[in-house]
N, C-alpha and C positions, 0 to 999 in steps of 0.2 A: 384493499389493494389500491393503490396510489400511483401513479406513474406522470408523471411531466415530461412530455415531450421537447424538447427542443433539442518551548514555551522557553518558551522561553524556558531551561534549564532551574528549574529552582533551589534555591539557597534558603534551607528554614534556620533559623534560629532556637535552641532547643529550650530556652527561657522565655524569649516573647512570643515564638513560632508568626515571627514574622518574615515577609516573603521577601528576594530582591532578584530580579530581575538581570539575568545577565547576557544576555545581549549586547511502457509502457512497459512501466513496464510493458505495456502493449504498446507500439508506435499507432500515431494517430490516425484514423481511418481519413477516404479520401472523402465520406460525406458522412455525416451524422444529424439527426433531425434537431431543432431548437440548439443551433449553436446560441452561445452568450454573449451577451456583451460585453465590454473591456472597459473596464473603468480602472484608474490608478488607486491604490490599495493604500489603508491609512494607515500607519505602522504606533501601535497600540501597546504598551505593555500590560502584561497579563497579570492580575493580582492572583493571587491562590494561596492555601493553609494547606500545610500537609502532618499527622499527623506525628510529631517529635518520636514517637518511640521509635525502636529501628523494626520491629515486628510490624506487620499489616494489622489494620485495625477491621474490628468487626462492623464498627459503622463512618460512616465520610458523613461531612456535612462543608459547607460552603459558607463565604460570609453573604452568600445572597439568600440561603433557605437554611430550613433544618437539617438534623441530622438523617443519616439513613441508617437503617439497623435491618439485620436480615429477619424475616418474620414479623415486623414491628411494621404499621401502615403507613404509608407516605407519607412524610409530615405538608401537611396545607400551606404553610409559606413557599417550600419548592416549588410545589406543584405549581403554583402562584407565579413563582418568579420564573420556571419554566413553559408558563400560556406565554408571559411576559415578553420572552426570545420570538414569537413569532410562530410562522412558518421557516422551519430549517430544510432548506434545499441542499439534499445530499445528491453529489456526482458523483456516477462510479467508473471506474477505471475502462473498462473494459466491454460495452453492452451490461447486460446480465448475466456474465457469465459466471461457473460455478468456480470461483478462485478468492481468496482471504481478502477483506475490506469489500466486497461484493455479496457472495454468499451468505455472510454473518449478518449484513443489514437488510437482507431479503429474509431472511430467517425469523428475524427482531420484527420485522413486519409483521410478517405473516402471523406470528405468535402472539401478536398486540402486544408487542412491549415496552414500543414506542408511546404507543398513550399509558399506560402501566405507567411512565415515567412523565406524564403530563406535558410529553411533546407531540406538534405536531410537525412529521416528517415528510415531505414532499420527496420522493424517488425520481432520477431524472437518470436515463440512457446517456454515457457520455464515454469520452475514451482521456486516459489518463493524462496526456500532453498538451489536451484541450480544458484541463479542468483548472489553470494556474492561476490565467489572466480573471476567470470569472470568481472565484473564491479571495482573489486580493482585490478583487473589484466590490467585493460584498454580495455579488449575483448567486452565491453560493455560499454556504459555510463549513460544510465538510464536505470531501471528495475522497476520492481514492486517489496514491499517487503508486508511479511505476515503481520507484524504489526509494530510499532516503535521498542517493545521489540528483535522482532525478528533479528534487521538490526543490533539494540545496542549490542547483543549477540554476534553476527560474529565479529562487528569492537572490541569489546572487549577481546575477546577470542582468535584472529588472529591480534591484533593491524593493523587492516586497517583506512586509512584513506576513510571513509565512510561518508556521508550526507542525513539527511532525508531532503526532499525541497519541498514536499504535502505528508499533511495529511487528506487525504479525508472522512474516518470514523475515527469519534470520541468516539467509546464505544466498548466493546469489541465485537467481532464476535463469540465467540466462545459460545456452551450451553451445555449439560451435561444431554444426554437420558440415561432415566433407563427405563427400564419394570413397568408396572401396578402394583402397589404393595409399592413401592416408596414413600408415599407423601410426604416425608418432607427430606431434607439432614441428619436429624440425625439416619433415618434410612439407611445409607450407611455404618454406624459403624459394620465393622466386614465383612466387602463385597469386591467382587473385583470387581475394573474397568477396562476395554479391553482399550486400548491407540495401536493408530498407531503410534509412535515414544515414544514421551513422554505425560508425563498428560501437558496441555496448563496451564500456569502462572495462568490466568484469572479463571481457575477452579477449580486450586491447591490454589489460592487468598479465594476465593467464599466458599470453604469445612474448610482451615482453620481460618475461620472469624466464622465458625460454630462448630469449635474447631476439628476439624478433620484432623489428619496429616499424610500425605503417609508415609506407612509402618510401622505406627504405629496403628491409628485407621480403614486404609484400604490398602489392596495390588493393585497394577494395573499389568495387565499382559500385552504383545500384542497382537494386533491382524493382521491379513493377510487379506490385500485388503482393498477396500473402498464401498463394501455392503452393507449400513446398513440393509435392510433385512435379510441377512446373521446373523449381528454382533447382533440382537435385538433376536436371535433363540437361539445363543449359550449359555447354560444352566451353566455354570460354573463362568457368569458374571451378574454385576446387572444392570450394562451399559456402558454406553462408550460417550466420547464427541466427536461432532461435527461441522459444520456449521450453525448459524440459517440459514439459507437463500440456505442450501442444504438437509442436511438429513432429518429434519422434512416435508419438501415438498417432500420426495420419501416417507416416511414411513403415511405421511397422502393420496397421493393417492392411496394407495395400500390398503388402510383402516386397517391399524397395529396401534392399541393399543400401547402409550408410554405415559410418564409422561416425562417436562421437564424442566429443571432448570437455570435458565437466570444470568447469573455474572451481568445484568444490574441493575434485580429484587433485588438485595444485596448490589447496591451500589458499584460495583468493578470497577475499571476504566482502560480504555484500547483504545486499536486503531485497524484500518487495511485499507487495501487500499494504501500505503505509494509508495510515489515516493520517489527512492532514486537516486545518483549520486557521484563519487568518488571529492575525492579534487582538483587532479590533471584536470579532468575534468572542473570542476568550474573555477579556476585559470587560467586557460589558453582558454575556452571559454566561458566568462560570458554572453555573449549576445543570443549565442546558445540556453546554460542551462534557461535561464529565457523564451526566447521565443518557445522553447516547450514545457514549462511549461505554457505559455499564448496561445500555438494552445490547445494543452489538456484541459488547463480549458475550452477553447471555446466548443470543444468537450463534456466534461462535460455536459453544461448545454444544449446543444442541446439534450443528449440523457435524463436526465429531463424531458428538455419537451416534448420527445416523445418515450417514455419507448418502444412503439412496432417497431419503427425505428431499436433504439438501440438494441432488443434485435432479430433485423430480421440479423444485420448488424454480431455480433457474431457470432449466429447460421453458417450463413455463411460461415466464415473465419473458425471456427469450422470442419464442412466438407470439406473446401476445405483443410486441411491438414490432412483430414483422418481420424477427430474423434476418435483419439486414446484413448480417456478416456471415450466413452459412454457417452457423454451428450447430452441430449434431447430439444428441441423447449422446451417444457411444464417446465423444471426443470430449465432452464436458463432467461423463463418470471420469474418464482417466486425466483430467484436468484437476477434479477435486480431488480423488486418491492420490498424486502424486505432490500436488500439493500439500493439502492439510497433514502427509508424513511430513514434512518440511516444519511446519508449525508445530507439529507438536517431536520435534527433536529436541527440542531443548529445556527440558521437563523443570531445571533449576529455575527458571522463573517462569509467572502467568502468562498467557499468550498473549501477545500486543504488547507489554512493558515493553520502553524502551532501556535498553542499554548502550549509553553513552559510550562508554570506553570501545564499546565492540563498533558503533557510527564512525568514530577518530579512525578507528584501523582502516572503517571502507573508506573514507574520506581521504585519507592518507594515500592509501594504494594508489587510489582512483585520479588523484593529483599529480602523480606522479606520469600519468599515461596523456595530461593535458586536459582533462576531466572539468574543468573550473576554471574560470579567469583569475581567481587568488586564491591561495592556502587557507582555507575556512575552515574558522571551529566549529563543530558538530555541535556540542551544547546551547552554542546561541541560536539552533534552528530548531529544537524540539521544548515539546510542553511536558510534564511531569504530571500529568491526570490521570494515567491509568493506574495508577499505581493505589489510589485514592477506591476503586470499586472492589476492590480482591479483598477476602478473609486471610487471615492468618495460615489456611490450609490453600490458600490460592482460586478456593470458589467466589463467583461472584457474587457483593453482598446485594442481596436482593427483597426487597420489601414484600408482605404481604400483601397479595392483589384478591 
């Protein structure tokens, strides 16, 4: 147990199968131990092979190592060129909590799979909107990020060369609690909404799909802390958005009265859970980046199939750095259940692949609500490596250890 305190879209060619390059979710806490430092990020294109057929293969290999084959031993050049990468300093979104891009690399841990794949993985406590500037800095090489929108904001606003490489949730996370009184979004017209930072894209999407536009048909104020008992008292709001898979589980055992509004129920599309990684990363260690992206998946799906593993394994690493945010056994089981149903809704492809066409639609939407300083294409901010660990049946191909 490890703790540290503190693609590019590809284009193969199905003849040479050569590559070309086309280019919080949690809001961030008020203190976190071992912040980072900020360094400007070196924008790198990523070489990578993917394999021509249009089926998943049973083995990936790299132009930096061998192949991988399920049941077949690690071939000695990866291993090699994966000591090579270093120490990779992974930040997670969120503490240790038990939620996708978190859980899966606590898991990968705890199961040695990371060394299984001849990485070593440094684990560092961090929160999603703190993770940008130190991973385009090189301080970092994977992290967690809050959603796609979230990663595409930083690398757009800060011209980072940034990569989303798993997209684990496929719909938005975010909901929108008001007080009893509420039933319908048209009655928000003329009301204010409490926001810890800003109003979420997916919410700001979801209100004006109902014709309702900030600052025109409603104000949002801020608010102090992360409460919702607190935030559902104050008299001067009519509600405030959320987690599904957090505040509705503190305010339903407390037995508080809310009404709640789902961007799913509307039809808004979105993301979260998102492993990201810099360019310069990718480029210079592609066997690295793909293989702990293939312990994580494995990770993944172990904690799937055993939600109370996973969510004993959190809790844990939770306490042992202090539990600085208050989270509890009970809020972190219905954290994981209500998430990993999310991940695993969309059974048509492996969890974490990303899909492009479904990014454009969030991107879209999301632009539309003032989301982004320009109209960004979604392919020029993600990497095509997960797609590289999956069989044919969708399992992770995975080496004999």
């Amino acid at each position: 147990m490890r703790l540290a305190q503190a693609a590019d879209f590809v284009e193969v060619s199905l003849t040479s199968c050569t590559v070309t390059s086309m280019t919080g979710r949690f809001p961030g806490a008020a203190t976190a131990s071992g912040r980072l430092c900020v360094l400007l990020a070196v924008a790198l294109a990523m070489t990578a092979c993917r394999d021509a057929d249009s089926s998943k293969p049973s083995s990936t290999s790299t132009s930096d190592g061998g192949e991988v084959a399920t049941g077949e031993p690690f071939p000695d050049a990866r291993c090699e060129a994966n000591r090579a990468a270093g120490t990779v300093n992974y930040l997670s979104g969120f503490d240790f909590a038990a939620t996708p891009t978190i859980v899966d690399v606590l898991m990968a841990d705890e199961q040695g799979y990371f060394e299984d794949m001849c990485l070593d993985v440094e684990i560092t406590p961090s929160f999603s909107t703190q993770n940008y500037a130190p991973v385009a800095g090189g301080q970092g090489q994977m992290a967690s990020g809050g959603s796609f929108s979230e990663v595409l904001s930083y690398a757009l606003r800060n011209d980072a060369g940034l990569r989303a490489v798993a997209v684990e949730g496929r719909a938005p996370i975010d909901v929108l609690i008001t007080k009893p009184g509420i039933d319908e979004l048209a009655d928000l017209e003329g009301e204010t909404i409490g926001v810890k930072e800003a109003l979420q894209p997916s919410i700001a999407a979801m209100l004006a799909n109902e014709g309702l536009v900030e600052g025109e048909d409603y104000e949002t104020v801020p608010l102090q802390g992360f409460d919702p008992l607190t935030h559902i008292e104050i008299r001067s709001i009519a509600g405030f958005p959320g987690y599904r898979s957090n505040e509705p589980g503190q305010l339903e055992r407390a037995g508080v009265d809310f009404e709640m509004f789902d961007p799913i129920d509307y039809d808004i599309p979105g993301s979260f859970g998102v492993l990201f990684t810099s360019d310069e990363f990718l480029n210079e260690h592609p066997t690295a980046a793909q293989d702990f992206l293939r312990a994580s998946m494995k990770g993944l799906a172990d904690a799937i199939d055993d939600p109370e593993a996973a969510t004993a394994v959190a809790v844990e690493r939770i306490n042992g750095n202090g539990n600085p945010n208050f989270l509890s056994p009970e809020g972190e089981a219905f954290r994981w259940k209500t998430e990993s149903a999310l991940v695993e809704a969309t059974p048509e492809a492996p969890a974490g692949v990303i899909n492009v066409e479904a990014l454009q639609t969030e991107v879209d939407a999301y632009a539309e609500v003032g989301a982004f300083p320009t109209e960004p294409v979604a392919s020029e901010y993600v990497a095509d490596v997960l797609t590289g660990v999956y069989d044919a049946d969708g399992t992770v191909i995975w080496p004999s250890t």
